[in-house]
Structure formats: structure tokens, C-alpha cells
C-alpha positions in Angstrom: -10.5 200.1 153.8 -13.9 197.9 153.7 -12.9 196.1 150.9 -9.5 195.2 152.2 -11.6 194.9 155.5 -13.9 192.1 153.7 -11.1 190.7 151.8 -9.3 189.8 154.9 -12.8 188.1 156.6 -12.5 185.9 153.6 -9.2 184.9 153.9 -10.4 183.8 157.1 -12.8 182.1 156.2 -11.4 179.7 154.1 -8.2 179.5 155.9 -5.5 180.7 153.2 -4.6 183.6 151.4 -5.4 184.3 148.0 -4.3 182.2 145.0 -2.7 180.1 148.1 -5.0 177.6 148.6 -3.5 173.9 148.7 -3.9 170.9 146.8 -5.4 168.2 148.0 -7.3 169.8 151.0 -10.8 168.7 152.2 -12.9 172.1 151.0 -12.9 173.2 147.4 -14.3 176.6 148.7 -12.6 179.4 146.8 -13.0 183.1 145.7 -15.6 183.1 143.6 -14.6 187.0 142.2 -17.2 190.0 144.0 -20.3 192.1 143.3 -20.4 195.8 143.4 -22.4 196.7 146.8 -23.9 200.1 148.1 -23.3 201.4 151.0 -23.9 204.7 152.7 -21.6 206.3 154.8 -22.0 209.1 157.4 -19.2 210.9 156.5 -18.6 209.8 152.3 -22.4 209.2 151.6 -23.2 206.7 149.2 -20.1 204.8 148.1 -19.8 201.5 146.4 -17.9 198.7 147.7 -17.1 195.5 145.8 -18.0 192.5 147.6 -15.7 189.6 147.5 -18.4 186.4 147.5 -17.0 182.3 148.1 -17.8 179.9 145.6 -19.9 178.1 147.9 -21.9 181.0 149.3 -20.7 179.9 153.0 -19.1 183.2 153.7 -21.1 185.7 155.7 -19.1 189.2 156.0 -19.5 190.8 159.9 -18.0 194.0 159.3 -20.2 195.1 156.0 -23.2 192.1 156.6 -25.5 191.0 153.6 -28.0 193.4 153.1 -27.0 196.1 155.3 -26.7 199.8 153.5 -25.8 202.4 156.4 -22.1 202.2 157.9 -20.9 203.5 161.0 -16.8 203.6 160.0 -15.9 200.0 161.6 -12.5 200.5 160.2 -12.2 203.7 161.8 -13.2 202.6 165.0 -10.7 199.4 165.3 -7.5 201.4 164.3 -9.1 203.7 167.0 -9.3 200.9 169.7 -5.9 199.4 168.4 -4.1 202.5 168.7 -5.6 203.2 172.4 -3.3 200.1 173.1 -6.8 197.5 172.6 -5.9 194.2 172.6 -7.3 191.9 169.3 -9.1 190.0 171.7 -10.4 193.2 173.7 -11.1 194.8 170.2 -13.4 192.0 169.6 -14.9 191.4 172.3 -16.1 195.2 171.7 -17.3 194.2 168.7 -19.6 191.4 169.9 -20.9 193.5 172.6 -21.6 196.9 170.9 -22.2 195.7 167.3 -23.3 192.3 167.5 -20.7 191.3 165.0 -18.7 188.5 165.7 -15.2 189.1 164.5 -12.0 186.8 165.2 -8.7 188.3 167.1 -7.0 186.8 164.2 -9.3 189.0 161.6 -9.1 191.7 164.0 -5.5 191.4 163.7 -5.5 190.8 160.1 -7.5 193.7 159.0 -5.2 196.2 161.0 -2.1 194.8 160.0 -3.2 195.5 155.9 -5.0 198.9 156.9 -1.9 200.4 158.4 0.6 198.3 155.6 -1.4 200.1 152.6 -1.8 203.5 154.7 2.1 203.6 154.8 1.7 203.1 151.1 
């Protein structure tokens, strides 16, 4: 759920989807692949997480942020507030205000729509 989580800030971040980028646009930011981070968990311990990185190094992750190693389950907690009938924008305005994290209604959006598509997988 992080890495879909962190896949789907990306996306954002450089404004298409995967392998979907178009030709001729004014940013040649791309995927650049991902590194293997650790994070520990309250309730799974120490897990490891791969890391998608930009080619330019501009991306800066909010829900798993450079260098941090304990979680408190982000992903957890937004399906939470979604499914108490949040809005995106009400979801993250929670998240600036409790977390410090600034995170998009579109990402907001975005990350529950794939969480709930691959749990119904």
C-alpha cells in the first residue's frame, strides 16, 4: 500500500502516468527506477519499501518523506477518513494539520482509488 501510495505521488508529480509521458513536453523528468528503503512499522516492524526516485531528483515523497524510518499507517488512516464519508479535500487538509504533510485532493484521491482497485484484487 506505501509503494502504490509513493507511486501515485509520483505520478503527480510529474503530471502523467507511467510509460505515458508525451512527446514534445517542456520537462524531460521521468522515472528514474527506485531504491529499496526501510521503514518500521508499528504493527509489521521493519519492512522494506522500494522507493520510486525522478530522474531529476525534484520529487519529494509526503506520505513516506526522505529519511524518515518509523510509520504511523498513513494508508490506513486515509481509507479510514475516506470511508467515514472524508472528503479529498477534508482528507488533506487533515493531513496538513496533523502530519504536516502536504498532500494534493487529487493524490488523496489517486492513492484511494488504486488501494481499494488492488484490494478488490
Amino acid at each position: 500500500m506505501l509503494e502504490t501510495a509513493l507511486n501515485e505521488e509520483l505520478t503527480e508529480h510529474l503530471g502523467h502516468e507511467k510509460n505515458r509521458a508525451e512527446s514534445g513536453r517542456g520537462s524531460t523528468n521521468v522515472r528514474n527506477g527506485s531504491r529499496p528503503k526501510t521503514v518500521i512499522s508499528d504493527a509489521a516492524g521493519e519492512v522494506v519499501i522500494e522507493a520510486p526516485r525522478d530522474r531529476e531528483g525534484t520529487f519529494t515523497p509526503q506520505i513516506v518523506r526522505k529519511r524518515q524510518r518509523w510509520l504511523t499507517d498513513v494508508g490506513e488512516i486515509m481509507l479510514s477518513l475516506c470511508a467515514k464519508g472524508l472528503t479529498t479535500g477534508e482528507i488533506s487538509a487533515h493531513f496538513a494539520e496533523i502530519y504536516g504533510a502536504s498532500v494534493s485532493k487529487e493524490t488523496v484521491s489517486r492513492i484511494t482509488d488504486t488501494v481499494l482497485g488492488e484490494m478488490a484484487e
